[in-house]
C-alpha positions in Angstrom: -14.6 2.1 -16.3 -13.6 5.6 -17.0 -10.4 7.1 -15.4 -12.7 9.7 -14.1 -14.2 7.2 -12.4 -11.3 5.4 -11.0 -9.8 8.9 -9.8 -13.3 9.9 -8.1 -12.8 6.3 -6.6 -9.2 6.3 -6.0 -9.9 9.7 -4.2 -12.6 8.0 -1.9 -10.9 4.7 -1.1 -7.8 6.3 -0.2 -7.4 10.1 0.1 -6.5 12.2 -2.7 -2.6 12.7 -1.6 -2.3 8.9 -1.1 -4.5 7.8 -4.0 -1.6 9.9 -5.8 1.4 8.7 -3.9 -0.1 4.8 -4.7 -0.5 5.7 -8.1 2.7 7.0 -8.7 4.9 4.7 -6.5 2.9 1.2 -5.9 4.3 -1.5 -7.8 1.4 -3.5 -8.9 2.7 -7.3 -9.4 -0.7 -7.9 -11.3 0.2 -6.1 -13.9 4.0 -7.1 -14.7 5.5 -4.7 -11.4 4.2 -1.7 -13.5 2.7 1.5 -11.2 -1.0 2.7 -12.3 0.7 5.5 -13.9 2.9 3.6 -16.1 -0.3 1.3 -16.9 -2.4 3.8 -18.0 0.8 4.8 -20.3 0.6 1.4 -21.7 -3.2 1.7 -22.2 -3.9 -1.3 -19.5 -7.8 -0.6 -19.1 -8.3 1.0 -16.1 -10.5 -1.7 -14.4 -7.9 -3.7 -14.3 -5.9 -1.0 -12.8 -8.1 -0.4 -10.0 -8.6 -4.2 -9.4 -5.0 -4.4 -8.8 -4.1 -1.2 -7.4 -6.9 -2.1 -4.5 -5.7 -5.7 -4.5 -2.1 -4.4 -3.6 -3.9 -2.6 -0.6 -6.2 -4.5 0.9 -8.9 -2.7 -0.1 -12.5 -4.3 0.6 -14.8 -5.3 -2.6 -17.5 -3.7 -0.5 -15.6 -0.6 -0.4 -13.9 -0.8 -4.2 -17.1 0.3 -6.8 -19.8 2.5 -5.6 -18.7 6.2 -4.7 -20.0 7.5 -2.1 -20.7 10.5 -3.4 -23.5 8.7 -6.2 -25.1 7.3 -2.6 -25.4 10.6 -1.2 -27.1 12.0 -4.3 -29.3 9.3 -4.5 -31.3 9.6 -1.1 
């Protein structure tokens, strides 16, 4: 996964002001209680990022890969 695609999906799933706000301030206990920010910093891949960053939220799998925007292009 790119992090173009992880902030096209971030963006999606959860807004773009609270896809920031998450990645700035949600402590992801997946990844030893760093933020997505300070994972990226530390060069976690960024699946693994979004995998926990959505698992911290709730987030749906149904709702986690496929942007919608690809689906609207495709019809």
């Amino acid at each position: 996964m790119r992090l173009s695609e992880y902030r096209t999906l971030a963006d999606e799933v959860f807004g773009s002001h609270l896809a920031s706000a998450y990645e700035r301030d949600t402590v992801l206990t997946e990844l030893g209680g760093l933020t997505a920010l300070e994972a990226f910093e530390s060069n976690v891949p960024v699946r693994e990022v979004w995998v926990a960053l959505c698992d911290a939220h709730d987030v749906p799998e149904n709702l986690r890969w496929e942007s919608q925007r690809e689906n609207k292009k495709r019809r």
